[in-house]
N, C-alpha and C positions, 0 to 999 in steps of 0.2 A: 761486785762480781762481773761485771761488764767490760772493765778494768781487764782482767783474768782473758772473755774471751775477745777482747780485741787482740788481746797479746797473743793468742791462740792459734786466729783467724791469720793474722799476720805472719806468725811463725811458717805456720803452713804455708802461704805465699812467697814468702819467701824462698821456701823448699821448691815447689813444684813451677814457682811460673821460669825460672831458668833451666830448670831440669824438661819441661817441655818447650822453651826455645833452641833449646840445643838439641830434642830427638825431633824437631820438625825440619831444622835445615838435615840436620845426618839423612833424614826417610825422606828426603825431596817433598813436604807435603805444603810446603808452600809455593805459591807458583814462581816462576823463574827462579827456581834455586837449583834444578836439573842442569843449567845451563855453565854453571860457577864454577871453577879449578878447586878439587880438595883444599888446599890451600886458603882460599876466598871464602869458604864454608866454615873454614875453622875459625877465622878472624870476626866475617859478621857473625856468626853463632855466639862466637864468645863474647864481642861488643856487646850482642845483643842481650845476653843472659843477664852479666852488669850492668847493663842502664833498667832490666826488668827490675832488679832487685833494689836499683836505687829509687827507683817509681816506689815500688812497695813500701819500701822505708819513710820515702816522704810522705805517702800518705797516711802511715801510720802515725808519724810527727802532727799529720796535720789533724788528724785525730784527737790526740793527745792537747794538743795545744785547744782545740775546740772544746772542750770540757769546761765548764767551770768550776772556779774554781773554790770557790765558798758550798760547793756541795759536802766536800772532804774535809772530815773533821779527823785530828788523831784521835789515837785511844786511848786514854785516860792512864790506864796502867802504866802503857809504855810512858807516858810524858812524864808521871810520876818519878816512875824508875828514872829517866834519864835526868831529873832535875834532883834526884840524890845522890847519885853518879856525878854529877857536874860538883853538890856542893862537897861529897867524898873526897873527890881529887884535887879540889882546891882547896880543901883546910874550911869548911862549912862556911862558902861565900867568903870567906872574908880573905883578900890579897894583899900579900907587903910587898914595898917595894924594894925588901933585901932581897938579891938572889940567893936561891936554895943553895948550902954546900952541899957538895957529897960525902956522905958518910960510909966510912969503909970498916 
């Protein structure tokens, strides 16, 4: 579950920390930004919104990578299912080394 609200936490940051770099240079609420040609507002605003989101990202990465990794186990079901899956499509584990023809 933790899993769930990192992804959460992160989603949200991602939304709002550009979405509030970009309404503090528009409303001049950071200092010396009164000073700056529309123009210059548009560019650092928007640099700034993408390097917020790329911060965000990597700390989520780094998040992510921080876990470990013998916590997580699958679920039984699913492994189950996917290793009858596996010997389904392949002819119940067993592989030739004729290739299949196609049959029409």
């Amino acid at each position: 579950m933790r899993v769930i609200e990192k992804f959460v936490i992160a989603s949200l940051f991602m939304w709002v920390a550009p979405i509030a770099t970009l309404y503090a240079f528009n409303h001049n609420l950071l200092p010396g930004t009164e000073n700056l040609s529309p123009y210059s507002v548009t560019l650092v605003s928007g640099f700034l919104a993408v390097i917020s989101v790329n911060v965000v990202i990597a700390f989520y990465i780094y998040l992510a990578m921080k876990e470990p990794a013998d916590k997580h186990e699958p679920d039984p079901k699913f492994v189950a299912e996917a290793k009858d899956s596996v010997k389904k499509f392949t002819g119940n584990g067993q592989q030739s080394s004729q290739p299949l023809k196609k049959q029409q």
